[in-house]
C-alpha positions in Angstrom: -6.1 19.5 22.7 -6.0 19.3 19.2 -7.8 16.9 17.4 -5.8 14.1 15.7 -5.3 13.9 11.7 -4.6 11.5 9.2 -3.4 12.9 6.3 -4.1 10.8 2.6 -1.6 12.0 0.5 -2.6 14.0 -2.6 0.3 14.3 -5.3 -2.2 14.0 -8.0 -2.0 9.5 -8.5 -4.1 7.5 -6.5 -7.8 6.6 -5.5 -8.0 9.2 -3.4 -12.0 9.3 -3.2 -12.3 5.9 -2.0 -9.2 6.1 0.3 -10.5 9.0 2.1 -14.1 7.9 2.5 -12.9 4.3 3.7 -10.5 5.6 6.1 -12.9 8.3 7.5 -15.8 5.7 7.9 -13.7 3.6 10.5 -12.3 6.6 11.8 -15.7 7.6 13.4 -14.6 10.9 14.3 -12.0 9.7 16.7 -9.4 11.7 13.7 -9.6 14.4 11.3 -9.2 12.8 7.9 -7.8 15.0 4.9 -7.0 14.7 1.3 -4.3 17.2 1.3 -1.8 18.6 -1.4 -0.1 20.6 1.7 3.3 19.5 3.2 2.4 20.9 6.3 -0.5 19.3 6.6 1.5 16.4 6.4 3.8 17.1 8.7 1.3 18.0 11.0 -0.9 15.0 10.5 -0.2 11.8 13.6 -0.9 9.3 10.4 -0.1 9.3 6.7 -1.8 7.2 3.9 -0.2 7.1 0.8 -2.3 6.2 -2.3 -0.5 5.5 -5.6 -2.4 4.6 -9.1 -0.8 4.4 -12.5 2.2 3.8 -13.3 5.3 4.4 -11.6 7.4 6.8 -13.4 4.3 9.1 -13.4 4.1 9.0 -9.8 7.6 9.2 -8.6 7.8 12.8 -10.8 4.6 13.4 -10.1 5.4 13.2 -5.8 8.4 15.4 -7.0 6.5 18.2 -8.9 3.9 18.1 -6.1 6.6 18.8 -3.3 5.5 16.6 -1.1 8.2 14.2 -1.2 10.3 15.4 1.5 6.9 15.4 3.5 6.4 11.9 3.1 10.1 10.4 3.7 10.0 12.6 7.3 6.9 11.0 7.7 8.1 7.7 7.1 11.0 8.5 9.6 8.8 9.2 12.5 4.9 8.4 12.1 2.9 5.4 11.2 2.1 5.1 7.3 -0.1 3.5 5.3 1.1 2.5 1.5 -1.2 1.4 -1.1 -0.7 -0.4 -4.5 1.9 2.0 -6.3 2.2 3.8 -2.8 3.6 0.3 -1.6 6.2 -0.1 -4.5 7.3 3.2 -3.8 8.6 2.2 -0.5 11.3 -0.3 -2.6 14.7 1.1 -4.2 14.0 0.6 -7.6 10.8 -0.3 -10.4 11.5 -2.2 -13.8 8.5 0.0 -14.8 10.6 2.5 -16.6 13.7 1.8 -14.4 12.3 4.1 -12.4 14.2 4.5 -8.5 11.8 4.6 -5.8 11.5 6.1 -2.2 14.7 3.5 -1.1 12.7 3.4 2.3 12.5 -0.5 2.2 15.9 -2.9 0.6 14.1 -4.5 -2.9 12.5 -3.8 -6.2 9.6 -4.0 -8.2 9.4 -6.8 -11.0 6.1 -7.4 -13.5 4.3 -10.3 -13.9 6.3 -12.4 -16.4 3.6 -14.9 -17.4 2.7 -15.4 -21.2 1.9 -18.0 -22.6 0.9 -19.9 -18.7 -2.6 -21.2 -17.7 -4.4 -21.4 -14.6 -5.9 -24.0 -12.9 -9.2 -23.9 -15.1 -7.2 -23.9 -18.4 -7.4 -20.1 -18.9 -4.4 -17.9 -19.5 -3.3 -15.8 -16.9 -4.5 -12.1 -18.0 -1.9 -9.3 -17.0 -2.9 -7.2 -15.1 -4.0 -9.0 -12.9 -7.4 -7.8 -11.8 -9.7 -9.3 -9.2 -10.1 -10.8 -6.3 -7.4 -13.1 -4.4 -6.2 -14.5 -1.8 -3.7 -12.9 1.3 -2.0 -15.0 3.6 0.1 -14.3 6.5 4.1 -13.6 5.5 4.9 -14.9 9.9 3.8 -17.2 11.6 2.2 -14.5 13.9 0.0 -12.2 11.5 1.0 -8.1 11.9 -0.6 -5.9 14.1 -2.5 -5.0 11.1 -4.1 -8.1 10.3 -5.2 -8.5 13.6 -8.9 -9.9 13.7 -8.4 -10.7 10.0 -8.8 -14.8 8.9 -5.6 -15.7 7.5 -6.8 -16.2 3.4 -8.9 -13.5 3.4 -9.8 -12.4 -0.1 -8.8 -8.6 -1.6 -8.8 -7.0 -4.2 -6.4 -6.0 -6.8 -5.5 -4.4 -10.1 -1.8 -4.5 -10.7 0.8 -5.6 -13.6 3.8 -5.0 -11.1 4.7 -6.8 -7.8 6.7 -5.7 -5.4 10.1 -8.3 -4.0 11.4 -7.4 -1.0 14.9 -8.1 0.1 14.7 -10.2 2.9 11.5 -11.8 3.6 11.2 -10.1 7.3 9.7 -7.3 5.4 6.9 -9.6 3.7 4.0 -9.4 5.7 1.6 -11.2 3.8 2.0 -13.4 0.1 -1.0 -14.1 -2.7 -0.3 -16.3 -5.7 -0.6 -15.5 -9.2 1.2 -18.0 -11.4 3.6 -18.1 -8.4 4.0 -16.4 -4.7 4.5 -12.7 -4.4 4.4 -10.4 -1.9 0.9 -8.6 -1.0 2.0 -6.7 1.9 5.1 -5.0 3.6 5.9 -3.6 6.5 9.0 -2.4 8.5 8.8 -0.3 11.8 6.4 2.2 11.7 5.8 1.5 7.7 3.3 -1.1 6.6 1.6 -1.0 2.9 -0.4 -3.9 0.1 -0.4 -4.3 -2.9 -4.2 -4.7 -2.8 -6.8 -2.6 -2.6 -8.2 -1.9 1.4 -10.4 0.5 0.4 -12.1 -1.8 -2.4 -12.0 -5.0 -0.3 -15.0 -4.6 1.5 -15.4 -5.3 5.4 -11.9 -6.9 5.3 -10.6 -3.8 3.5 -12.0 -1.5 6.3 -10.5 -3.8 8.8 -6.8 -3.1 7.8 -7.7 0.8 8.0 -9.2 0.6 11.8 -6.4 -1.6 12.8 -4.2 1.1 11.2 -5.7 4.1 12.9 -4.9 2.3 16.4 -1.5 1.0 15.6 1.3 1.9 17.8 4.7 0.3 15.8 
């Protein structure tokens, strides 16, 4: 029997370095992990990851030119997926960066930060992007499979000027504040994605990807 594969995305945006080496570590040769620029590889693989970095015009042409877009929508029809920062905007209909539409695989947008001129807590402005460490907390009152094993206000990481805003609040499956609430994670059937970081977020980081690797949605 063939080994099984996860396949991280390459359409030439994202982190794909750390990605790879974060999700192979927990992997621990239980799957093949590949960096792969082949739709066939993707529509061979039993998990996708799909990294996004930049901004979001660039890489909604860029997953055109690449011709992996049809590769990843059938994937997102039928196969667990992972998105991460861009790669979970591009779930949503439609980005103010650029007024830009998206994937359209989730019901909502993407907004930015709208926060001149406010202060934080300490009396220092709020810096866009925002770029750091915060705060995640459960979107339900039970956590998603994801989280599982994961302290509710656990701390990632992030780098992003853009949030994502979700339709109905079903598909929020965790929040972080930054000068108000916004949505750190989504997830709908066999989809789940954050706006932060796994792969920079330490232990708690790698704990999303293992939980990933043995979800069944």
């Amino acid at each position: 029997m063939a080994q099984r594969s996860v396949a991280v995305v390459d359409y030439g945006m994202g982190n794909l370095r750390s990605v790879f080496q974060a999700v192979r570590h927990v992997a621990d040769g239980a799957f093949d992990v590949v960096v792969t620029d082949s739709p066939q590889v993707v529509n061979d693989a039993q998990r996708v990851v799909l990294p996004g970095q930049g901004a979001m015009p660039d890489c909604m042409a860029a997953l055109d030119q690449s011709g992996l877009r049809d590769a990843v929508m059938r994937a997102a029809a039928e196969k667990p997926l992972f998105g991460v920062c861009v790669g979970m905007q591009m779930l949503l209909e439609h980005s103010d960066e650029g007024s830009v539409p998206s994937l359209g695989l989730i019901p909502g947008a993407v907004h930015r930060f709208d926060l001149e001129g406010r202060v934080q807590a300490d009396g220092s402005r709020f810096k866009v992007p925002q770029m750091g460490w915060n705060r995640v907390f459960y979107g339900h009152p039970k956590p998603h499979a994801l989280f599982d094993g994961v302290a509710d206000g656990t701390y990632y990481y992030f780098v992003h000027s853009y949030y994502a805003q979700p339709e109905s609040t079903q598909h929020a499956a965790a929040y972080a504040d930054f000068g108000g609430i916004f949505c750190a994670a989504l997830a709908k059937d066999n989809l789940f994605a954050t706006q932060f970081h796994p792969e920079k977020s330490a232990d708690q980081g790698l704990a999303l990807y293992r939980n990933f690797l043995h979800w069944n949605p």
